[in-house]
N, C-alpha and C positions, 0 to 999 in steps of 0.2 A: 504493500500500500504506500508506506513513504517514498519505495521506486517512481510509482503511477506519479503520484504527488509534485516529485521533482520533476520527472519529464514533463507532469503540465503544466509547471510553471517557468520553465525553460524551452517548451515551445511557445508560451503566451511571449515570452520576452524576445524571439526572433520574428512573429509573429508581429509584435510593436517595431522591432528596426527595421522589420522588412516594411510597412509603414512608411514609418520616418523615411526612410530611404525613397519612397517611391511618392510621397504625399507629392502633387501639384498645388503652387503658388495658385490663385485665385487673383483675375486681372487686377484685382484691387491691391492686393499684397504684390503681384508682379511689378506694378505701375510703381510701388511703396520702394523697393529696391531698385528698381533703374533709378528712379527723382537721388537717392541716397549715395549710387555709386556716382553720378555724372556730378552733384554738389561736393563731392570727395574729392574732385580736379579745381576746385580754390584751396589758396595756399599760398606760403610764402615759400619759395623754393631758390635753389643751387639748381640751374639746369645743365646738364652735358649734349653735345649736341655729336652723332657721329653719323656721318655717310660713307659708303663706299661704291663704286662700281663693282659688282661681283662677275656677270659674265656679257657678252654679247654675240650676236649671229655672225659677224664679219671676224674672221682671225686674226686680218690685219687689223683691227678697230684697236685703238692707245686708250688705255685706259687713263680716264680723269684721277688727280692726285685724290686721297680720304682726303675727307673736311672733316675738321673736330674745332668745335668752340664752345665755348660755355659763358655763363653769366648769370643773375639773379633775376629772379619774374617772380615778381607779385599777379596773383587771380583773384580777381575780387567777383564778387556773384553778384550783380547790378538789377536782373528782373530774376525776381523766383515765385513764377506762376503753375499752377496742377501740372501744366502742358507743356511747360514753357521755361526755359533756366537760362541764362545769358550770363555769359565770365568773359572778364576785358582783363588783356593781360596788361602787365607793365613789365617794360626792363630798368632794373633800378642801375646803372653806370656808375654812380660816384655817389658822395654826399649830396652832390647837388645837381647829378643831369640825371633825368627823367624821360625816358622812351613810351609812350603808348605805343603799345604792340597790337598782337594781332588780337581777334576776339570769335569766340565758338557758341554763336546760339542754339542750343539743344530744342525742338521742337517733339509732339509725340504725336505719330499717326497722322504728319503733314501731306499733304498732298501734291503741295505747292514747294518748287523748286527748280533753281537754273544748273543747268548742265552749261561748263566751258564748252565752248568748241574751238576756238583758236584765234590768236590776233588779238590778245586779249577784248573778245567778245561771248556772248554769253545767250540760253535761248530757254525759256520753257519748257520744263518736261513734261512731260503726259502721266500720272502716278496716278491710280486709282485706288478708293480706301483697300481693298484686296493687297495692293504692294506694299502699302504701311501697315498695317494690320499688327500691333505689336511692337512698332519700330520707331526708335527715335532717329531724327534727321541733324546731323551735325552740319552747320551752318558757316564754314570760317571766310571773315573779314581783313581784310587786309589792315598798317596803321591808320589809313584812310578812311577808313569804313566800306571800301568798295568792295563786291566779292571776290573771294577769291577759288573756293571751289565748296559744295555741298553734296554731300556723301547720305547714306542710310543702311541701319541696320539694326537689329537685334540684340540689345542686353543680356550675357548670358550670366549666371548667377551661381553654377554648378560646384558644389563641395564648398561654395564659400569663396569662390574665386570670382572677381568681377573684372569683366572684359567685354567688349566691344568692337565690332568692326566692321569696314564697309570699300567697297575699290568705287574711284571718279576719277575724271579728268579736270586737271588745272593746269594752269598755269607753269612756266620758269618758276624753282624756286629763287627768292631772292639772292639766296646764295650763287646761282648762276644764272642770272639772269640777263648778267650785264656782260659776262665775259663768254656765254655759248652762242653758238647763231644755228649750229649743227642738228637741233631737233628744238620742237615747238609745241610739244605737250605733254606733259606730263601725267602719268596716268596711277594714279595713285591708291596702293592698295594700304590700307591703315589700319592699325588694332591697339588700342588702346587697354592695357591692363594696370587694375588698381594694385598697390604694392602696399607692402607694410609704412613703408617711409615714404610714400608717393604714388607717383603715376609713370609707367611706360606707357612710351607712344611708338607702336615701331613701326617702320615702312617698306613694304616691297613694293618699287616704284618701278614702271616701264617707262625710257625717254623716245618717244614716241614723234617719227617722221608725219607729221599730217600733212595730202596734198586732195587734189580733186580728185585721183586716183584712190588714196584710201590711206590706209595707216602700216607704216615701215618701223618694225620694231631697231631702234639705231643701240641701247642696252637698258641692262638690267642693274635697279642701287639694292641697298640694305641700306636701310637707315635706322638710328635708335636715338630719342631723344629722351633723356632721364631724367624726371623731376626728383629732387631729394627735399625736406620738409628742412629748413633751418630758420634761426631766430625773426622776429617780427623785426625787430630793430634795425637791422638792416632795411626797412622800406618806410623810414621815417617822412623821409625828404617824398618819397614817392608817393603816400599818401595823403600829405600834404599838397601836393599838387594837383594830385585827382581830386579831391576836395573841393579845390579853387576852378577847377576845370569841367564838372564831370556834365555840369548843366549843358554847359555848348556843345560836349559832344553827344549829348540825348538830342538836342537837336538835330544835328550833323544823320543820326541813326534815320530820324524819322523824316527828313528830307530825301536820303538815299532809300528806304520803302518805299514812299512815295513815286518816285523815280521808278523802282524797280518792279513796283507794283503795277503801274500803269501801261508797260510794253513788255511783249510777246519776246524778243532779242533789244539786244543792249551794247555797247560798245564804249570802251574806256582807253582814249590815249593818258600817259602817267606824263606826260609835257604838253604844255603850252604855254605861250607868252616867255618860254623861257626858264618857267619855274616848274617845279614836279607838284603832283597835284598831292601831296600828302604837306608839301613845304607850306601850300598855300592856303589851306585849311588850319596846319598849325600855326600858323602866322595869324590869321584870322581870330582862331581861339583866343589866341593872346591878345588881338587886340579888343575882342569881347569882352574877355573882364577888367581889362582896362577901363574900357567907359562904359564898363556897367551894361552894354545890352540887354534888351528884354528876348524871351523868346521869339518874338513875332520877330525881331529885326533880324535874329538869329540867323532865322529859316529865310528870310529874305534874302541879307547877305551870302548864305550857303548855295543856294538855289544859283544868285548871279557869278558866283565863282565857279561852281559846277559847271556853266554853260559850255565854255570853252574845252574840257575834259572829253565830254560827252559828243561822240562823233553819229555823226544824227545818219 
């Protein structure tokens, strides 16, 4: 009898893990852990930044030198909506120079999104609730606030691991943007996992020949970009200036939806007049809270800066 006894209280107990083990999140609990791992990417962080070319179709193709760079980025979480979470990064430089960086608005179950195609220009995609169905859509912006490419994917959540990932086409990264001519889009496969001390972001990226004929694989990178968690202190100066700043650039945000929201394709030269258009927006900011602008004048002034950028 104490035999019986034990094995049934030793099947009731794999009987629970096997449970445990198999229980499904319920969309409400699912929706609870993606909002939890995507707000877990703010942070004060030490970033490493490393690419490499690993292989290509051509034998003779010379491979590009690794890039490795690092620096500090503050994420600050600017909209935290059910649906909706938006992080504006910053590079902190010194005590006293401040970079707004790029920015990743997380959307869930969007519909709505532009695919690059090339020349830096940009076109609506066709998504039907069926393709998001479960999926958040990563949004990233350039320091500008222009697009720069927008991805979608699935939160996976398995054993307590949180990860993420999605392939699109962008843009030159900055990093070669200025010194490649040799291919013209990059094709980007990203996965993003949450770590003890941070976030990895890693990338199998294809640099990618686009012509009217079609698409010419020219190589293949690895890239790994390592956020590590270190003291606030370090982002004194930095938050100090998004503070003084952050109102002109909610404008800037809802100026370029506006924009984006209203046409099918879109096109973005980064010069005119001579100036790059991130120089000329930041210059602007500054002269915003200089004399105090209101919102209205904001968007005003944004709009007749933009004109020039914007290839109609």
């Amino acid at each position: 009898m104490k035999f019986l006894n034990l094995f049934l209280v030793l099947s009731g107990l794999i009987t629970l893990n096997a449970n445990a083990q198999t229980k499904v999140d319920s969309p409400e609990e699912k929706l609870e852990k993606d909002r939890k791992a995507i707000k877990s990417l703010a942070g004060f962080y030490e970033v490493n930044f490393n690419y490499g070319e690993v292989t290509a179709p051509d034998p003779n193709y010379k491979f590009s030198k690794p890039y490795e760079s690092h620096g500090n980025e503050w994420a600050e979480i600017i909209v935290d909506e059910p649906k909706r979470i938006v992080i504006q990064h910053m590079l902190a430089i010194n005590d006293t120079t401040v970079i707004k960086h790029w920015r990743q608005d997380w959307t869930y179950e969007d519909t709505n999104i532009m695919l690059y195609t090339e020349g830096n220009a940009w076109k609506k995609g066709n998504l039907t609730p069926a393709d998001v169905k479960g999926k958040w859509t990563q949004k990233v912006y350039q320091v500008d606030d222009s697009p720069r490419y927008q991805g979608y994917g699935t939160w996976s959540h398995v054993g307590g691991h949180d990860s993420w990932s999605s392939e699109t086409d962008s843009p030159l990264p900055r990093r070669e943007s200025t010194v490649r001519k040799d291919y013209n889009v990059l094709n980007r496969g990203s996965r993003i996992t949450i770590t003890k001390d941070g976030w990895m972001f890693e990338q199998d990226n294809k640099k990618i020949v686009r012509s009217a004929s079609g698409d010419k694989l020219l190589a293949v990178e690895k890239g790994y970009e390592e956020f590590t968690k270190i003291d606030p202190k370090t982002f004194a100066n930095a938050q100090k200036w998004w503070d003084s700043q952050k109102s002109y650039w909610a404008d800037v945000r809802g100026v370029w939806t506006d924009i984006i929201g209203s046409q099918n394709t879109f096109k973005v030269q980064t010069m005119a007049n001579g100036k790059l258009l991130y120089e000329t927006l930041f210059s602007l900011g500054d002269q915003s809270i200089k004399e105090k602008w209101s919102a209205n004048q904001n968007k005003e002034k944004i709009k007749t800066a933009l004109q020039p950028y914007l290839v109609k």
